[in-house]
N, C-alpha and C positions, 0 to 999 in steps of 0.2 A: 672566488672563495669556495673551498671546498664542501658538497654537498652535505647537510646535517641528515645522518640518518633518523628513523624514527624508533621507537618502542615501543610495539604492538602484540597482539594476541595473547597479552595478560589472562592466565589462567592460574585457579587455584586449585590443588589439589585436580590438574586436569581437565575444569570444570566453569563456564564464567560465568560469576556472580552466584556461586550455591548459596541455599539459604539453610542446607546444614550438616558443617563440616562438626567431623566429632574426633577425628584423632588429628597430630599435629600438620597442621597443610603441607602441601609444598608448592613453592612459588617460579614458576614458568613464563618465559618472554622468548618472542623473535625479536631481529633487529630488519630491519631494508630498508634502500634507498641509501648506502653507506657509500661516500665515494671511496671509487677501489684506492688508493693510495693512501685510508685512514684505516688505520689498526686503532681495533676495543682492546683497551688496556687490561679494563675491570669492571666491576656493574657494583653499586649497592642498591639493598633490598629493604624499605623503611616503610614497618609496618604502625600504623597509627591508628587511635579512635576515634578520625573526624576526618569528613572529607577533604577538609584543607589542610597543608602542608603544616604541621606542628611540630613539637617534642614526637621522634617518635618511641614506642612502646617497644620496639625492639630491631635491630640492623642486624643484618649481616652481608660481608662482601660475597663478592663472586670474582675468579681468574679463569680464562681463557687458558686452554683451551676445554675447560669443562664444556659440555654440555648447558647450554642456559636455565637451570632449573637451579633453587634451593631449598632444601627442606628447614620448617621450622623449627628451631631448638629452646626457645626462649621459655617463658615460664607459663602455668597454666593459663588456658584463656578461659572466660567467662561462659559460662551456657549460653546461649540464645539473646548473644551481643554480633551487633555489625561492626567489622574494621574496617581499614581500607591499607592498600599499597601501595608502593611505586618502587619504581628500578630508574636505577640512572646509573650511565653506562660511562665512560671515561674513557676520553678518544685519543690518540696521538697526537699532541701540538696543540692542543686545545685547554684551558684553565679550567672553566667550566663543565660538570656535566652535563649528557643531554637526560631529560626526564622523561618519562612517561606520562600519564597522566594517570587518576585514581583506578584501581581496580577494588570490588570490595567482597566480602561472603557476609556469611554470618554462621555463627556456630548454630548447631546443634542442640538437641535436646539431651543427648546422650542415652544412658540408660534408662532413665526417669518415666519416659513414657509407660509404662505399664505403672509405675507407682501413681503418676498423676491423673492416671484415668485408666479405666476399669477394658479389659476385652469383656465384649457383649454381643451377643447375637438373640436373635429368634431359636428356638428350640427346634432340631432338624429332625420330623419324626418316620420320613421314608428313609430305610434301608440302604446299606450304603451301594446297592446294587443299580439305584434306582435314581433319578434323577431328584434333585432337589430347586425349589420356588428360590427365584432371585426374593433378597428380604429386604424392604423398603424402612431404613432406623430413623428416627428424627427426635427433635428435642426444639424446642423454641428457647428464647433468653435475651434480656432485655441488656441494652448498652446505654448508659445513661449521661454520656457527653459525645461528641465530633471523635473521631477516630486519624490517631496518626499513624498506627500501623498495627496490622493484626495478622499473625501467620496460624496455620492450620497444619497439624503433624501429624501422618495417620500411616496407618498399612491396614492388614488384613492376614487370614486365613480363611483364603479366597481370593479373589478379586475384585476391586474396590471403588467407585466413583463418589466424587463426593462433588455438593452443590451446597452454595450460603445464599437465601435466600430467592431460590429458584433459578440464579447465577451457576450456570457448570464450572465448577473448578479445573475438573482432569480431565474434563473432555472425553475423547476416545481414545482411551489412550489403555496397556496394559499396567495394574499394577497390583501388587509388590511382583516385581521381576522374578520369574521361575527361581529359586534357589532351594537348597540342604530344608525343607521344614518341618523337618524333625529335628533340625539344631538353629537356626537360624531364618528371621523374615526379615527384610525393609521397609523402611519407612522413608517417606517423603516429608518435604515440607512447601506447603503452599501458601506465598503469600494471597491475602484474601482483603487488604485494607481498603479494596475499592469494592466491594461486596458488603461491610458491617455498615450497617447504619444506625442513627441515633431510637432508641425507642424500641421498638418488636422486634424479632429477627429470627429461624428457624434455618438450623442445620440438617441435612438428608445425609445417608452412607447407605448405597446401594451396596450389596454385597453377593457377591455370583459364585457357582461353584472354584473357577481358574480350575488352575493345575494343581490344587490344593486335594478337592475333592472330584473333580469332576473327569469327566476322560484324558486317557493320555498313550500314548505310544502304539504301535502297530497291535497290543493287544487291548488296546481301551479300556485298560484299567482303571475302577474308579475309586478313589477315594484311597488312593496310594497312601497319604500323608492322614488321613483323619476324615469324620463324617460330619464333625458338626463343624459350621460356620463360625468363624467370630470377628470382628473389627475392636482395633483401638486408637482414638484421637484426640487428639487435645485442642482445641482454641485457645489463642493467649491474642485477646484485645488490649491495647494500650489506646486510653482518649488522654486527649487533649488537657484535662484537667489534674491528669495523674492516675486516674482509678486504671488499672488495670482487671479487667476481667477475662476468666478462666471457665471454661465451656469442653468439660471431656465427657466422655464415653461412659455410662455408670448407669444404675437398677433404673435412672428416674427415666431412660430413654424408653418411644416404643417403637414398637414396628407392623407391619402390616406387607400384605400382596401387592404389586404393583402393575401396571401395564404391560413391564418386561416380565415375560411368568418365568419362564427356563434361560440359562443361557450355560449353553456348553461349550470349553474353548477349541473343540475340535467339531458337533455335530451342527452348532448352531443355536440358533437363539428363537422363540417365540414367545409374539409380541399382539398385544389383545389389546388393540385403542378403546373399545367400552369401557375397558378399566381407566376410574379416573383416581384421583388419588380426594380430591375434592374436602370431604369434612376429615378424611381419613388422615390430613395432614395435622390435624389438631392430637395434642397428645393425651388430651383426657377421650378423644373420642371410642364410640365402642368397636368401631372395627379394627380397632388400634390395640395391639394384643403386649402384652407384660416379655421384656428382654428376659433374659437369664445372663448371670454375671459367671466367664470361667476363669482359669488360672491356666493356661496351656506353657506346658513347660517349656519356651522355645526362645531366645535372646533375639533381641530387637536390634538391629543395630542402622546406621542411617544408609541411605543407598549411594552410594559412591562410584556410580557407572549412570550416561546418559539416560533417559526414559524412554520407554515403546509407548510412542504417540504416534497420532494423525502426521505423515509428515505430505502426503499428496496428493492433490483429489484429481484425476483421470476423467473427461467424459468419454461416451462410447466408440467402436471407430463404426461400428453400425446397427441398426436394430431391424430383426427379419423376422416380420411373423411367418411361421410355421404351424401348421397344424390345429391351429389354434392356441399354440403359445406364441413369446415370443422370445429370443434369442439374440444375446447382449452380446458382443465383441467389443473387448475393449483395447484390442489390440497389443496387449501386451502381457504375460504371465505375471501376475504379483501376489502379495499377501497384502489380505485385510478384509474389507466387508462392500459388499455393496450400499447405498443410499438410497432410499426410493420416493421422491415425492408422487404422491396421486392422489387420485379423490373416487368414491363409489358410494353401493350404499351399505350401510350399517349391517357387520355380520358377514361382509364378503369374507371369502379366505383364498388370501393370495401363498402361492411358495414363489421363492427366487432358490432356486438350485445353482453348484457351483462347481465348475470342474476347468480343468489345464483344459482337456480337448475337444474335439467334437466325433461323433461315430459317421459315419459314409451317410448319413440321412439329415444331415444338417442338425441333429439335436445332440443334447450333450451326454457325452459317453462318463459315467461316473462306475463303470466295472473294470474299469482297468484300476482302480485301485485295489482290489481285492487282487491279490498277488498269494494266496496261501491256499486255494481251491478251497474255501470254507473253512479250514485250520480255524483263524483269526476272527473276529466279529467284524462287521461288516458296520461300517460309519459314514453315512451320507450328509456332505457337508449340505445341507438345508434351512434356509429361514423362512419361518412359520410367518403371515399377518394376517390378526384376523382387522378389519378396517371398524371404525368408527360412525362411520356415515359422515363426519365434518367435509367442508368443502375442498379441503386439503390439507392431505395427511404427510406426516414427514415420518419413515419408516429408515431408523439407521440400527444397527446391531451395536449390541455391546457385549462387549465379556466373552468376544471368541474371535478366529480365525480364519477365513479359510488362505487356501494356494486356486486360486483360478484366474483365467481369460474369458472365461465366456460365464456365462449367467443365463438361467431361462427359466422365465415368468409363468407360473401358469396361473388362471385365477382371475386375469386381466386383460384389458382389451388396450390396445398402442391407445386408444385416444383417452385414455383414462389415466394414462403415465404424462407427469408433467415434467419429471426431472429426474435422470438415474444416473450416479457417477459412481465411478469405482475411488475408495478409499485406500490409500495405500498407509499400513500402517506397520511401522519397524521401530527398531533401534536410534535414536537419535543422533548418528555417528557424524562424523566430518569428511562426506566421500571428497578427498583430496587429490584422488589420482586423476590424471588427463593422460588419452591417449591417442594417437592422431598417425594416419598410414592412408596412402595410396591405395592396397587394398581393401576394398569395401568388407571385404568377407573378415577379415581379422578385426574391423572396428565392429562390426554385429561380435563378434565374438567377445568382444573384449564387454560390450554394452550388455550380453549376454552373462558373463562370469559377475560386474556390479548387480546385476541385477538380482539372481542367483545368491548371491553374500548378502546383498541388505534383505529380499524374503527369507533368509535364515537366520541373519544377524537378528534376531528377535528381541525374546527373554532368555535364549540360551545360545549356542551355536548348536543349532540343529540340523539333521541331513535332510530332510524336507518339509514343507511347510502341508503337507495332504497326511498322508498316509500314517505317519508315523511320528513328526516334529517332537523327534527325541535327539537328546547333547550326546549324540556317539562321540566319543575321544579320537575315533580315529580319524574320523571327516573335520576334524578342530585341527590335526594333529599337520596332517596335511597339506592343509590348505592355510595355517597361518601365517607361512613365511610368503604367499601373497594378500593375503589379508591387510598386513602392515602394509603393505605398497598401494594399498587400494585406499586406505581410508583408517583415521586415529581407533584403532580399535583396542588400546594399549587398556582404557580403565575398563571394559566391557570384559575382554579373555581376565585379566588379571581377578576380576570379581569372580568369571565362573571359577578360576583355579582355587579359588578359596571353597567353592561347593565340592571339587573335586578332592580336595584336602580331607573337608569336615566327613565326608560319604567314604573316604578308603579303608581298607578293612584293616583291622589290629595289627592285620599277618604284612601289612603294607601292598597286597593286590589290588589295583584301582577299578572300580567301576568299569566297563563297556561306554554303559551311558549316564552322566552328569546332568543337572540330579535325577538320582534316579527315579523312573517314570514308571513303574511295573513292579510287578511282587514274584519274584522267581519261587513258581511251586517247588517242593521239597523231593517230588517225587521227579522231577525234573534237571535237579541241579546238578547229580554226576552228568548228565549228559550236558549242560549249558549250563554256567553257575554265574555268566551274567560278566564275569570279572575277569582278569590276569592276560588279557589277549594279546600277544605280540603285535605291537605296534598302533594296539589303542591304549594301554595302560602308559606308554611310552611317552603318552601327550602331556604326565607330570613333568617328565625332564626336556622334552621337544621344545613344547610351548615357552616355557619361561626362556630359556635357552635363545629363540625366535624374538620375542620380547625384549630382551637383553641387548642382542644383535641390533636391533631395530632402532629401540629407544635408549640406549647408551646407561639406562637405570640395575642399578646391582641387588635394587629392594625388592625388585622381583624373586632374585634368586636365595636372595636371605630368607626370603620369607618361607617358600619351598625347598627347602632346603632338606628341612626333616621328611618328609613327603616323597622327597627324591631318593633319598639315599637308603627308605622304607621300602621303596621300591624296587632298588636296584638290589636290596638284600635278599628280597623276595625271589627275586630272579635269579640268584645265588641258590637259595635253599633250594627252591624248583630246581636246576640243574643237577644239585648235588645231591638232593635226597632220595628223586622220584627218575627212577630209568625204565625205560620204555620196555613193556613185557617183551614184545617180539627180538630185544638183542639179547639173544645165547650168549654163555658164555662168559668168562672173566672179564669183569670191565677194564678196558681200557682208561692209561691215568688220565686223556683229555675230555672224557667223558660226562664228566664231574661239572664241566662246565657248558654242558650239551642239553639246551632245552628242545625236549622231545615227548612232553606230557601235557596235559592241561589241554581245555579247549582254546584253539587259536582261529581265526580268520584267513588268516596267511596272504596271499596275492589275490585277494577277492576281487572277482568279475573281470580276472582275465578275457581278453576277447575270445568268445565261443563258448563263454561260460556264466550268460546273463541271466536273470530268471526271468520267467516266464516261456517257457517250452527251449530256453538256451543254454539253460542250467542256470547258476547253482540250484541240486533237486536235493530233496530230502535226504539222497542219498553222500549228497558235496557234504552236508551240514554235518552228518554221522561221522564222517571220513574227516573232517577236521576235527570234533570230539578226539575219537578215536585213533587216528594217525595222525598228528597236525605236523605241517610243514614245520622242521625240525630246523633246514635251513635259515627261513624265515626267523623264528620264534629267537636264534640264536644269536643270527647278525645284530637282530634291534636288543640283544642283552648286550653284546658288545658294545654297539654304538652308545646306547647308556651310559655304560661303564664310563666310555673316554670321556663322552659329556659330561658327564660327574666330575671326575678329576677335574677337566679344565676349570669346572665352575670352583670346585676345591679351591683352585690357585686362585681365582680372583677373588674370592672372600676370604683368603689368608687362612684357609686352614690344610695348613702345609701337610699333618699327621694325615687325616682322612685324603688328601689328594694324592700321598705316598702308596697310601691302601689302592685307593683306586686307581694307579696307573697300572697296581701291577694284575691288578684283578682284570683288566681291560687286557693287559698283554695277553694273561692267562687264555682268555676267553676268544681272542683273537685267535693264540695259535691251535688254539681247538678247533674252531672254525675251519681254519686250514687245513688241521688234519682231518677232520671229518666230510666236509664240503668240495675241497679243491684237487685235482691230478697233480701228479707229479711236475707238470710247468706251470703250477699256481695258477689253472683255471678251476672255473667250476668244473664238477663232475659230470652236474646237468645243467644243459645248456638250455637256457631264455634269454627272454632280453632282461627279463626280470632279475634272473641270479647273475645278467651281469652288470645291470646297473645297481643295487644295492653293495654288493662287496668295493665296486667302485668308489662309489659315492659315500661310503663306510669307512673306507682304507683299512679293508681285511685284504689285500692282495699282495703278496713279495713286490716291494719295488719294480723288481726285473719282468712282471708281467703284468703290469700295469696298460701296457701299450699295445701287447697283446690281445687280452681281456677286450679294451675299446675298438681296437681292428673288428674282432672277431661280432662285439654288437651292433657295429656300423654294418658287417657281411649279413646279419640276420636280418636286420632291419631292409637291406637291397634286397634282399633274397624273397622278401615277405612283398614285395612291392611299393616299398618305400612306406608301409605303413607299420605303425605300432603293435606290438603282441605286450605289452604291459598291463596290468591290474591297478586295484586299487592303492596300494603302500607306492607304487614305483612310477606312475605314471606319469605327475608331477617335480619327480626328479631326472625321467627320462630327457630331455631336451637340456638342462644344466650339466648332466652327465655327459654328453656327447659334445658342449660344449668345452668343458674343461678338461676335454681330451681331443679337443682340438680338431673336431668333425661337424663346425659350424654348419656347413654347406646342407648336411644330413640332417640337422636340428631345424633348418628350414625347410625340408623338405618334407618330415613331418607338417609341422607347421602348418604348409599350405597344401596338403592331404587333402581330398576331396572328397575320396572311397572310403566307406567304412573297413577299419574305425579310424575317426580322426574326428581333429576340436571341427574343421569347417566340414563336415560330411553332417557337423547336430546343424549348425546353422543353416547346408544347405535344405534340411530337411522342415524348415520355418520357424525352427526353434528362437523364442526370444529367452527362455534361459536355460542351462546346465541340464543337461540330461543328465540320471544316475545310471544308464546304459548307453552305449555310444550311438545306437538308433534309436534310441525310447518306442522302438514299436516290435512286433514279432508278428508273422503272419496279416500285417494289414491292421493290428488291432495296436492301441497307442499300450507299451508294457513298461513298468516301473516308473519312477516319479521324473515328472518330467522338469522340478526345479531341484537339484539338487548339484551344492557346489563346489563336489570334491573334484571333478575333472578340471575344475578351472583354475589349481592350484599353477597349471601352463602359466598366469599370467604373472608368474614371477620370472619365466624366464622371458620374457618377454617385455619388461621393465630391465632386469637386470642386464640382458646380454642383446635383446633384437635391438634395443633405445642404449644400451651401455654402461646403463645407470652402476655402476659397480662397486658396495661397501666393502672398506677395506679393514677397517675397523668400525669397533663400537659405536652406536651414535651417531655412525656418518661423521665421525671428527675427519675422517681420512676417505677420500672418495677417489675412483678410479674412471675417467670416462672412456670407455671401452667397447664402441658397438660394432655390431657384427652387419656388415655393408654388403647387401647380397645383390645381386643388379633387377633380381625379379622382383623386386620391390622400388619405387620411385624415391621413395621420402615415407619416414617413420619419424613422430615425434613424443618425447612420454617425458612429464612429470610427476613427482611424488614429495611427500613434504617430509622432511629431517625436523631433526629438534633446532636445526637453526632459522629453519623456513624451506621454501620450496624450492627442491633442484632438478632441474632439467635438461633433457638432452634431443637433439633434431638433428637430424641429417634427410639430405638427399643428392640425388644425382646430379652429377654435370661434367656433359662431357665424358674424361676417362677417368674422373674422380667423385670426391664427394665433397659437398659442403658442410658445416658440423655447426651448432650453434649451441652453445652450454646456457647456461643458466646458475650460478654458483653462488649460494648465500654466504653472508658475511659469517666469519668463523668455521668454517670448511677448508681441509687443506685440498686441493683438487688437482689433479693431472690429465692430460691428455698427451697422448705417449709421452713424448719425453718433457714435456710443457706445463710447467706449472702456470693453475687458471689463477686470476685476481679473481675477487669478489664481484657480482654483474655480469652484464650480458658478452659474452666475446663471441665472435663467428670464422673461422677455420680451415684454412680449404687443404682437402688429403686430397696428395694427389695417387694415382695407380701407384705408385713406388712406394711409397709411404709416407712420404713427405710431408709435413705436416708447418703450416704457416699459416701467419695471423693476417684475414684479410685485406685488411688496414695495410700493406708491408706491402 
């Protein structure tokens, strides 16, 4: 009898089991375990109000070969109701569907939260220069039958913990998620029904400066968005007997100091156990001081991307007293906070300092973050404890960050520490990628780039988790077309692009950094105005574009749509308006479409060009104001352009895709004419100006193959090692592959001399360097997590494993790896929207063995072989030959 498959990974709105969706869902399933010889006919999708099979409230079908996903269309739903779903799929030869089993959410509160409870804080009366008291709110309130469910809906302006009953609700976790707040904050909903009880009951809302008020970005800027604190929440009990009770945020709450006194999400937190909270929890008591009620103009809307929680606890790989401190390895670079259990006496005052490295003396070197020779303020990730005297104290941070491996205690003696783990705290993502090789050096690498993405996949996608954990565009831009391959990152980017939406300027020039984290002085801004950078602004049309490609969805590109074509217009005006003073003379007609103003980045931290005594110096920075790579700034208006049009054509708007094919030509042959020699090379030669115009398609057909000759000659010439930057070096190795110099793409690859991906790892690195040595002269320089170079791991899914989309959505897949002998065996999966597809090969003999992995609903090939659905294994022989084991 033919195998029944199943239908799993029921998600709504991306998300399983929300408890609050606010605009209309949409409903996603895999199928596995399908025998290969049953074709999915069709799926329905039968949403209902009870968890057993009923009438349902509304259907709709599904055909193959979509994509497995539907969006809801039916009629309004209810505020802060539970449904449930199911999908049942319809097989070939089969009468019956197969079903799933219940999926459910629950709506939302929608906008109402600030109507149904009040934002309230403590009155913030230090300076916004200055740090501000974490604020302890609370309110008691009585429940007067058995509880069958009770949810809790809150955010903040700040950062937020909330606890029922002395019960931690959020744990350690970040919230409301970095975003636009000056237009927008999130809200959460927690269920809370195993926390209400019958009779007494008292609700707490810690509230900390966040990214609201508190430091932020390599100038630590504070109070970017506002100085005064506020939270708003609602309780909504439902007992047993019908009464419903209602518990929000309003004049009658109060507040008071707490144990945690500061907590800053970049310097740290200090934390004073004498403080108890004791009568102070009572709300008539006197040290319990009167809320203030505000109105902050900013729309609530619910969170709709994973949460930054606790997702791993690490203990040490060793602890060495030094000095009379002691010094924590935990053997691995991450984000999040350390944990400290110990015991002393009353009024000790311990630091746990935190840094990526260590200095030649065995303690932790915390000056290689200063990268601006005093320019910048200077921010030492530190937590403060002063101890209690109890016989064991639990000291965990809340309401910040750091990026480190090592830790050191001062203040304490080893026999006085009873327990100290490292908390690793991120983005709650789906890392779904596996990758598996013969060389050891490539799997550090590869463990290396995951690691690097989840400490920045944060609250934002930031370029490092120390120094600076700011949303550059460019390092989003980059690196998201391995992003997707590493891990569901689809509702995370799509949430930031709504910050980079709400934050782009009228004129449509986007941000640098999303949201923005810094106040750009006035007297500063001709020279850096923060905005317009080729090939960070570019991340409006890149990302979605990436997105699209990935997850076969077109509501990404609807959505951005206005955002993109604001931006490509920008990029228009700028060419045509503003010509660069130093060109004499009559302008030339292609001119017009020659960006060669504004400050750009261009090819940043080309090799020999890193800072900290390797360049970029103060004087790179002026020179890109100033003169910016014109090249550069032009190619990514081109490539826009064509991205534009194509997305035109697939949202049916034939008029605007007309416009932009031909503004793409325009801009194209400008390029040419300005950029390229008379045999359609560049003028100037890198590897960099020739892997963009490649991987662009600004080149004449007829030198196409030239172009790739002559970057493969650079690349020999250089010693097989990389001269690329930041925009190029990510596409270097897909470049050289799709011009058919595989051999060369591994020889990068497995590079050992700087610069090269295995020259960071040889150097002990557990994750992404932002320089290819992260040291200069002996001292450790630049951030040593940072995961723009790891964007490598796309070509290394797509082309070393074969993994190759051919279309949208992975409907159409290509198995295509590239079989080099100095490699044993490479194997990699990733997960499509139909489920997870894989691909392995290794040696034998004078061929290879191949083993696919093909989810049901994938059309798939290997050379000329169409795959069925499930496991098949392969043997190529040297000729090419290519047959089914089995034969």
């Amino acid at each position: 009898m033919p195998l029944s498959p199943t239908v799993e990974h029921l998600r709504t709105s991306g998300l399983a089991f929300p408890l609050a969706v606010d605009t209309p869902p949409e409903f996603s399933w895999r199928t596995a375990g399908a025998d290969p010889d049953t074709r999915i006919e069709s799926g329905t999708i039968a949403l209902t109000r009870a968890a057993e099979p009923r009438e349902p409230v509304w259907t709709r079908n599904w055909t193959p070969p979509a994509i497995p996903a539907v969006l809801y269309d039916g009629p309004p739903l209810e505020p802060r109701t539970r449904y449930f779903w199911r999908v049942g799929i319809q097989l070939s030869g089969r009468d019956e569907k197969v079903w799933s089993g219940p999926a459910f959410f629950e709506t939302g509160i929608g906008n109402d939260l600030p109507r149904l409870a009040r934002w309230i804080g403590l009155e913030v009366t230090e300076p916004p220069n200055q740090p501000t008291r974490v604020q302890y709110l609370r309110k008691r309130f009585s429940v007067p039958g058995s509880v069958i469910r009770a949810r809790a809906y809150a955010t903040a302006l700040g950062w937020y913990g909330l606890s029922v009953n002395d019960a931690d609700v959020t744990g350690n976790s970040i919230a409301p998620r970095f975003a636009a707040f000056d237009r927008r904050v999130e809200y959460r909903a927690y269920d809370i029904t195993d926390t209400v009880t019958v009779g007494e009951n008292f609700v707490e809302l810690r509230l900390a400066e966040g990214r609201y008020r508190g430091r932020n970005s390599a100038e630590g800027t504070r109070a970017v968005y506002g100085n005064q604190l506020a939270s708003v929440a609602l309780l909504e009990i439902e007992c047993a007997n019908g009464t419903i009770v209602t518990v929000g945020t309003d004049a009658d709450w109060r507040g008071s100091d707490g144990p945690l006194v500061t907590a800053d999400p970049q310097e740290g937190t200090r934390i004073d156990a004498r403080v108890t909270m004791g009568e102070a929890a009572h709300p008539t008591s006197e040290s319990r001081r009167q809320v203030i009620v505000l109105a902050p103009q900013v729309s609530v809307v619910a969170a709709v991307s994973e949460p930054v929680r606790l997702l791993e606890e690490r203990p040490p790989l060793s602890i060495t007293e030094l000095d009379g401190r002691i010094v924590v390895d935990f053997g691995q670079n991450l984000v999040g906070v350390t944990r400290l259990v110990v015991s002393g006496d009353r009024g000790q005052e311990i630091t746990v300092t935190h840094s990526e490295v260590l200095n030649p003396d065995g303690h932790l070197d915390i000056d290689y973050l200063d990268m601006s020779g005093g320019m910048l303020p200077r921010i030492d990730p530190i937590d403060h404890y002063t101890l209690g005297g109890t016989p064991e104290e639990v000291f965990e941070p809340r309401f910040t960050l750091h990026g480190f491996r090592y830790a050191e205690l001062d203040g304490v003696t080893v026999d006085q520490i009873h327990h100290i783990t490292a908390l690793v705290i991120g983005a709650d993502l789906d890392y779904y990628s596996e990758f598996h090789s013969s060389h050891a050096g490539l799997e550090r690498l590869h463990e290396n780039i995951r690691w690097s993405m989840r400490g920045n996949f944060t609250d934002a996608p930031t370029d490092d988790p120390t120094r600076e954990r700011s949303g550059w565009t460019g390092d989003a831009q980059v690196f998201a077309p391995a992003a997707v391959l590493l891990a569901d990152v689809r509702l995370f980017l799509e949430d930031w692009l709504r910050d980079v939406v709400l934050q782009q300027d009228p004129d449509g020039a986007v941000l640098d950094r999303i949201p923005r984290d810094t106040l750009i002085r006035p007297e500063a801004e001709s020279l850096y105005p923060g905005k317009g950078a080729a090939g960070w602004g570019d991340a409006i049309i890149l990302i979605p574009w990436t997105l699209y490609q990935h997850y076969g969805r077109t509501a990404v590109l609807d959505e951005n749509w206005d955002a993109m074509v604001a931006w490509v217009e920008f990029c228009r005006r700028r060419a045509a308006n503003n010509r660069h003073p130093d060109r004499a003379g009559t302008a030339l007609a292609h001119e017009i479409f020659i960006i060669d103003t504004g400050f750009h980045w261009g090819e940043w931290l080309e090799p020999g060009t890193e800072p900290g005594g390797e360049g970029p110096s103060v004087e790179t920075f002026l020179k890109n104001s100033s003169h910016p790579d014109a090249e550069v700034a032009t190619a990514y208006f081109a490539y826009s352009a064509h991205l534009l049009a194509q997305i035109a054509r697939i949202l049916g708007k034939d008029t605007h895709a007309k416009a932009l094919e031909e503004l793409w030509l325009n801009v194209r042959d400008a390029y040419r004419a300005e950029f390229l020699d008379s045999a359609g090379l560049p003028c100037v030669i890198s590897q960099a100006k020739l892997v963009r115009p490649l991987m662009f398609d600004l080149l004449p057909t007829d030198a196409r193959d030239h172009a790739a000759r002559r970057l493969a000659e650079l690349i020999r010439a250089n010693g097989s090692r990389l001269a690329t930057g930041f925009l190029s070096t990510g596409l270097l190795l897909t470049c050289l592959s799709d011009s058919g110099h595989d051999e060369i793409a591994v020889d990068l690859l497995l590079q050992e001399e700087h610069p090269s991906w295995l020259g960071q790892v040889k150097t002990g690195a557990t994750t992404m360097l932002e320089t290819w040595q992260g040291r200069h002269n002996g001292k450790a320089n630049g951030s040593q997590n940072h995961y723009a170079l790891g964007a490598v791991a796309r070509w290394m899914y797509e082309h070393l494993a074969g993994l190759r989309r051919i279309a949208p959505g992975w409907t159409d897949v290509h198995i295509r790896p590239v079989l080099d002998a100095r490699l044993d065996h490479v194997a990699a999966s990733t997960m499509t929207p139909f489920g997870r597809l894989g691909s392995a090969w290794r040696r034998q003999g004078e061929g290879w063995i191949i083993t696919v992995h093909v989810p049901a609903g994938i059309r798939a090939r290997l050379a000329d072989r169409e795959l069925t659905p499930g496991v098949s294994t392969w043997m190529l022989s040297a000729t090419g030959t290519v047959t089914p084991m089995n034969e």
